[in-house]
C-alpha positions in Angstrom: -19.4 -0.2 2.8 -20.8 0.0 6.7 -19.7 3.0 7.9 -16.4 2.8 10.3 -16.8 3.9 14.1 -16.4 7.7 14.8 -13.9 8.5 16.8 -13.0 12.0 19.1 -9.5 12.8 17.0 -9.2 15.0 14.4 -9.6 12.9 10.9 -6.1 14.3 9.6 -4.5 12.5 12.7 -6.2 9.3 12.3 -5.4 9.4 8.5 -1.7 10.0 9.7 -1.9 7.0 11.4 -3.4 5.2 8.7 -0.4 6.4 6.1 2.1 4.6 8.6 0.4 1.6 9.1 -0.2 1.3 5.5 3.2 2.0 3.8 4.8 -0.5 6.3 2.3 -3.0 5.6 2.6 -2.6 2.2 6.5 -2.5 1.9 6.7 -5.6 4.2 4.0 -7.4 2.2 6.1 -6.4 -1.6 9.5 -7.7 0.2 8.9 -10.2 2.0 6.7 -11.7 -0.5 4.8 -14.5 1.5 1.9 -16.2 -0.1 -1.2 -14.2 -0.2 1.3 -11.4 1.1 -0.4 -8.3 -1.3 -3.6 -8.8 1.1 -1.6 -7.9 4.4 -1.9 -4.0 3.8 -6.2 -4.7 3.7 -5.8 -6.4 7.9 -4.0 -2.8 8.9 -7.0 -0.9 7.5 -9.4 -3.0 9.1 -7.5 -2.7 12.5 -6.8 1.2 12.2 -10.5 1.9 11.0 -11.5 1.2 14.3 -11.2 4.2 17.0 -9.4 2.7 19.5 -6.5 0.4 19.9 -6.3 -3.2 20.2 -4.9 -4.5 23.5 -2.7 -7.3 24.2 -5.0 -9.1 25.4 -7.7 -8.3 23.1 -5.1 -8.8 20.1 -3.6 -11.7 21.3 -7.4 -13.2 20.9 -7.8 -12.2 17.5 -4.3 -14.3 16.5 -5.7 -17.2 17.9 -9.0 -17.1 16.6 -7.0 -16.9 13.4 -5.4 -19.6 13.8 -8.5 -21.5 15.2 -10.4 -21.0 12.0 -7.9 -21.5 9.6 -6.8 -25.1 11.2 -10.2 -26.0 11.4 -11.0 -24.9 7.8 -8.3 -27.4 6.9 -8.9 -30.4 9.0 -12.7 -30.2 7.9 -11.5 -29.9 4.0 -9.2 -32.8 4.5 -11.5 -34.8 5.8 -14.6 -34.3 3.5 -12.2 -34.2 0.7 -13.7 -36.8 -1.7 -17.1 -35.2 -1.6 -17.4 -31.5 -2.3 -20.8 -31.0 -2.0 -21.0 -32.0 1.4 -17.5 -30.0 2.2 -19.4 -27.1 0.8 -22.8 -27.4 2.7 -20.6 -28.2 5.9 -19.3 -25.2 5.7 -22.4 -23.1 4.7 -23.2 -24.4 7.6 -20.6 -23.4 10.0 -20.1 -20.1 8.1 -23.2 -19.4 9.0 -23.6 -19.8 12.6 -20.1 -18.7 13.3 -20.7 -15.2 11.4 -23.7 -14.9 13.1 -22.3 -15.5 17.0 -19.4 -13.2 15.8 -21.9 -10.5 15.0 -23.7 -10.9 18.1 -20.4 -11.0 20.2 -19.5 -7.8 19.1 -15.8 -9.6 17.8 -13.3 -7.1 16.3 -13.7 -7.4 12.0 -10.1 -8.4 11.4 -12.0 -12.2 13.5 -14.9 -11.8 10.8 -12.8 -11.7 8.0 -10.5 -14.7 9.5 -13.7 -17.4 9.8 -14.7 -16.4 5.9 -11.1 -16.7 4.9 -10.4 -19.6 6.7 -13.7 -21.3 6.2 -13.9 -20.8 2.7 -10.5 -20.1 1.1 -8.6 -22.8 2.8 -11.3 -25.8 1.8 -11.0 -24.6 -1.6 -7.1 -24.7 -1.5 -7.3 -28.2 -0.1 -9.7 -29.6 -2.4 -7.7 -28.1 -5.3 -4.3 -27.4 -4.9 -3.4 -30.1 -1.9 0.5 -29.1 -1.7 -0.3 -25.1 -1.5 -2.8 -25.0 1.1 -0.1 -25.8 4.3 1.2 -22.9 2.5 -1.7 -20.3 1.9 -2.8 -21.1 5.3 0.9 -20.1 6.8 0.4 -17.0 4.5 -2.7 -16.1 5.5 -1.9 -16.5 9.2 1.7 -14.2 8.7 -0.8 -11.4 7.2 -2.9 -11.6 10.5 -0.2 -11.8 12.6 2.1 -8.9 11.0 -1.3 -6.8 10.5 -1.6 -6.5 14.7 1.7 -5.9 14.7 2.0 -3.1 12.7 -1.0 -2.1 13.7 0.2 -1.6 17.0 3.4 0.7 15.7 1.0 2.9 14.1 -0.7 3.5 17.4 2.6 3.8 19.0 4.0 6.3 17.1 0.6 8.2 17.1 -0.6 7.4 20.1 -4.3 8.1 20.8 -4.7 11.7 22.2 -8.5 10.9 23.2 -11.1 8.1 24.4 -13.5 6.4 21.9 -17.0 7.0 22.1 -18.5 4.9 24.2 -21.3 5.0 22.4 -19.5 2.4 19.4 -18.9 -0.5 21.7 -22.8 -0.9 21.6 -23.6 -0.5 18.8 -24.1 -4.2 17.7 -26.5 -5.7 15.4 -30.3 -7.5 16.7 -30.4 -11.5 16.7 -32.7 -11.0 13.8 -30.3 -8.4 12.0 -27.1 -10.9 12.5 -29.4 -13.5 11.5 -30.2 -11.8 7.9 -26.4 -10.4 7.6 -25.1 -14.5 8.5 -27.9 -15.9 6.0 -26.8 -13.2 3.1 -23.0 -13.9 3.5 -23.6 -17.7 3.5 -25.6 -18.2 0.1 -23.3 -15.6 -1.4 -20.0 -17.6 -0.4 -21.2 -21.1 -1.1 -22.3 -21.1 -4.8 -18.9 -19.9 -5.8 -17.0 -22.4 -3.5 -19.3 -24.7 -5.3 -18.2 -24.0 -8.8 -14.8 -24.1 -7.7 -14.7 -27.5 -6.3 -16.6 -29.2 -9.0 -14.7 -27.8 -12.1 -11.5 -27.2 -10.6 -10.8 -23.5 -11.3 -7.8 -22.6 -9.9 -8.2 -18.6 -9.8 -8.0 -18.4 -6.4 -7.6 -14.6 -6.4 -10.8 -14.2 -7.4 -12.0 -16.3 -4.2 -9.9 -14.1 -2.1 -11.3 -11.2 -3.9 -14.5 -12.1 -3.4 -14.2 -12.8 0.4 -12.6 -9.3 1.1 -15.6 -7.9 -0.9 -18.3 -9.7 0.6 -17.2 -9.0 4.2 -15.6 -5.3 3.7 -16.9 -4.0 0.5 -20.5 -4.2 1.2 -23.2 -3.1 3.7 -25.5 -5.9 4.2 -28.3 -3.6 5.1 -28.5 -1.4 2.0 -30.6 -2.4 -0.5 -30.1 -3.8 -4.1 -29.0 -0.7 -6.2 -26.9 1.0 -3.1 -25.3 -2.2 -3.6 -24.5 -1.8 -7.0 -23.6 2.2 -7.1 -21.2 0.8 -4.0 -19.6 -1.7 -6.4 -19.3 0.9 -9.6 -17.9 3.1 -7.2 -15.5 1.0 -5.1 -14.2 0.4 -9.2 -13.9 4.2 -9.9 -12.1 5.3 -6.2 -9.8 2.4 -6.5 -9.1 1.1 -9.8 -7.9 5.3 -10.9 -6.1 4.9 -7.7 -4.2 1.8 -8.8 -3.5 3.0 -12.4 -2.0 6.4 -11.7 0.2 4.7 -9.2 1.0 2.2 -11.0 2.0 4.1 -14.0 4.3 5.9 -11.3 6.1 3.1 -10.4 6.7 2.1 -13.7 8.5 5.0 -14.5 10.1 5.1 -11.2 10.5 1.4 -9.7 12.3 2.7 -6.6 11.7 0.9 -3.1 12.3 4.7 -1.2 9.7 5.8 -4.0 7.2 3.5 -3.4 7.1 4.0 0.4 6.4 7.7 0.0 4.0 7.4 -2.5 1.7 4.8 -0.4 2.1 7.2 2.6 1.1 10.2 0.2 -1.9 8.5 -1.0 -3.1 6.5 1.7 -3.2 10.1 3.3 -5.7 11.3 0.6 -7.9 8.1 1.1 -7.7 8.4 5.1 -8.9 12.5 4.8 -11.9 11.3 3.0 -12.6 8.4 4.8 -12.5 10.0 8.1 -14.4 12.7 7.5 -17.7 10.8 8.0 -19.4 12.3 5.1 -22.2 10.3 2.8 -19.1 9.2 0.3 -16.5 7.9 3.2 -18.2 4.5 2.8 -17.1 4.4 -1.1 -13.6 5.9 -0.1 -12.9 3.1 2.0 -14.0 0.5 0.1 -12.6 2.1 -2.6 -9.2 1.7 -0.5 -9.5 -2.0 -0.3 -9.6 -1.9 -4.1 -6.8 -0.4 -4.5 -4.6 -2.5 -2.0 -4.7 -5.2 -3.2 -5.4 -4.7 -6.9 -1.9 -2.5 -6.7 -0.4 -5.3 -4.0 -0.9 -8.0 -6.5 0.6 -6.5 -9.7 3.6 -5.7 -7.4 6.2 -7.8 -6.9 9.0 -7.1 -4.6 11.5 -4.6 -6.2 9.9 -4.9 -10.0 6.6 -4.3 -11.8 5.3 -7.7 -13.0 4.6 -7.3 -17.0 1.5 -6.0 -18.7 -0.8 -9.3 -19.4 -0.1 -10.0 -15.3 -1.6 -6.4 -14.6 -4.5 -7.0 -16.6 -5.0 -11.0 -15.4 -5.3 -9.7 -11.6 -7.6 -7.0 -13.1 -9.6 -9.3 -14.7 -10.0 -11.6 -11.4 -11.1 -8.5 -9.5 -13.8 -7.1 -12.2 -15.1 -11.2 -12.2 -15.0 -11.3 -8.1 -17.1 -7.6 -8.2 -19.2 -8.3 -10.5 -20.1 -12.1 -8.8 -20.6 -10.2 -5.5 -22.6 -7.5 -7.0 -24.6 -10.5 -8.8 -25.2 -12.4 -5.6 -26.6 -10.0 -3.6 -28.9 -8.9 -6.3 -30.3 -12.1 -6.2 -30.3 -12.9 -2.4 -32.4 -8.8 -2.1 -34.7 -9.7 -5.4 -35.5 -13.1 -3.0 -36.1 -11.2 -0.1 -38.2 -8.5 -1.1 -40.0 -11.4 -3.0 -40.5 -12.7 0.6 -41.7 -9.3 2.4 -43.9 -8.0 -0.5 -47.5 -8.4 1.0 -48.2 -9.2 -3.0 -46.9 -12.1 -3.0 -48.6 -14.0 -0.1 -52.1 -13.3 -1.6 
C-alpha cells in the first residue's frame, strides 16, 4: 500500500487514536448491523491515517460527495439497465476521469473510495439485485457518514498536540502520474463488473472486496512483483489477525470483550503502521484485511457458523487474487509498451 502522510506526533499517540476510532467503529458497525455495515471500521482508518483532522467544512464536503456519487451511480444504472455493456463502458468511462480529477485535486481518500464504490458497486446492485440497491446505497452512505463522525470523536478525545507537515498537502501526483493511476484502476474495475453483469453472480462481497483492495490495498506505482509480495502479505498480517481473534471470540462471545480486544489489537497494528518503516505499508493494508474479513464473519452479539467464516474467506482470497491478477496484466501491458524492444 502507498505510504500514509507523516505526521509530527509520536506514532504511539496516533495509534491511540486509531484504537478509539476503531473499536467504536467496529462495535457500532456489529450492532447496529446496517447493510454493508462490517466495511464502516475500513472509512475510520482511512480518515485517521491521515495527519491532520478533517474540518467541518472540509468533512461536510466529503458526505456530499458521497452522496453525489452514489445517486449518480444509481440513476446512470437505472437508466442503462437493459444493456450492460454499455452501463459498464459508461462507467469505465466516468471512473476514469473522475479518479483522475480527484487525484489531481488533491481530495481526501475516504472521496476516492466513494466514486469507485459508488460508481461501481451500486450499478452492479441495480443491474442485479434491483430491490437491495436503495438499500446498499443507504448502507454505504451510513458507513460514510458514521466514519466522519467517529472520526471526529477520536480527534476529540485525542486532540492533535502538533501541526502536520506542510510538506503532505503537496505532495500530489503529475497529470501524467494520475493519468496512469486513473487508466490502471479503470481496466482493473470494469472486467469484473463485466462478468458480473452478464452472468449474474451475486457475490457482491467479493466486488466490495475488490474495490477496498484496488483503491487501499495497492500502490499503483510499484511494480508487478511488489504487487504481489503486497498481496501475500496483506494475507499473512491480516488473515493471522482475524483467526486468532476470531477464535477469541468464540470462546468468549462477550460485547465488553470484543471492544477491548479491537482496541488491544488495533493498537498493535497502529505501532507498526506509524512507525514509517519499509513494512508499515503491509501493516496497513494488512489492517484493511483484517476489518473487514473479521467484520463480516461477525454478526452483532454471535459468531456466524463455520461454513459462513470460510464463504467470506473464500470471497476475499477470489477478490485478492483477481486484483493481484489484474494488475499483473495491466504492468505485463505496460512494460510491453515502454520496452524499446518492442518498437523495433
Amino acid at each position: 500500500m502507498a505510504a500514509i502522510p507523516h505526521s509530527n506526533e509520536k506514532p504511539s499517540r496516533q495509534a491511540m487514536r486509531l484504537a478509539v476510532g476503531v473499536a467504536i467503529g467496529f462495535s457500532v458497525a456489529q450492532f447496529a448491523g446496517w447493510p454493508i455495515a462490517h466495511v464502516l471500521p475500513v472509512f475510520v482508518v482511512v480518515l485517521l491515517a491521515d495527519p491532520e483532522p478533517l474540518s467541518i467544512r472540509a468533512g461536510t464536503r466529503v458526505f456530499l460527495t458521497n452522496v453525489f456519487f452514489i445517486a449518480f451511480g444509481m440513476v446512470v444504472a437505472t437508466l442503462l439497465y437493459p444493456w450492460p455493456a454499455v452501463l459498464v463502458l459508461s462507467m469505465g468511462f466516468l471512473l476514469y476521469h473522475l479518479y483522475r480529477y480527484l487525484l489531481l485535486s488533491g481530495a481526501e481518500l475516504l472521496c476516492l473510495v466513494s466514486a469507485i464504490l459508488g460508481l461501481v458497486i451500486v450499478p452492479v446492485v441495480v443491474v442485479l439485485l434491483p430491490p437491495l440497491a436503495l438499500i446498499a446505497g443507504q448502507g454505504l452512505l451510513l458507513d460514510f457518514g458514521f466514519a466522519i463522525l467517529i472520526a471526529w470523536i477520536a480527534w476529540l478525545i485525542l486532540p492533535q498536540t502538533s501541526p502536520a507537515p506542510a510538506s503532505h498537502l503537496d505532495d500530489l501526483p503529475t497529470a501524467e502520474e494520475a493519468s496512469e493511476m486513473a487508466i490502471t484502476l479503470t481496466f482493473v474495475m470494469m472486467p469484473i463488473m463485466l462478468v458480473f453483469m452478464c452472468f449474474g453472480v451475486t457475490k457482491v462481497l467479493v466486488l466490495v472486496y475488490t474495490a477496498l483492495w484496488a483503491t487501499t490495498g495497492y500502490s499503483s506505482t510499484a511494480g508487478q512483483e511488489e504487487g504481489k509480495t503486497s498481496m501475500i502479505a496483506n494475507g499473512v498480517y491480516g488473515g493471522i489477525g482475524m483467526l486468532v481473534v476470531y477464535e477469541l471470540f468464540v470462546i468468549m462471545p462477550s460485547a465488553g470483550f470484543m471492544v477491548v480486544v479491537i482496541f488491544a489489537v488495533t493498537l498493535i497494528y497502529g505501532t507498526q503502521i506509524f512507525r514509517h518503516t519499509s513494512s508499515s505499508g503491509y501493516w496497513l493494508s494488512g489492517f484493511v484485511g483484517f476489518l473487514i474479513m473479521l467484520g463480516g464473519v461477525l454478526m452483532k452479539d454471535d459468531v456466524v457458523a463455520t461454513g459462513t467464516l470460510l464463504d467470506r474467506l473464500w470471497q476475499l482470497f477470489m477478490a485478492t487474487a483477481y486484483v493481484v491478477f489484474a494488475f499483473s496484466v495491466v504492468e505485463m501491458f505496460r512494460s510491453w509498451r515502454t520496452d524499446p524492444r518492442t518498437s523495433e
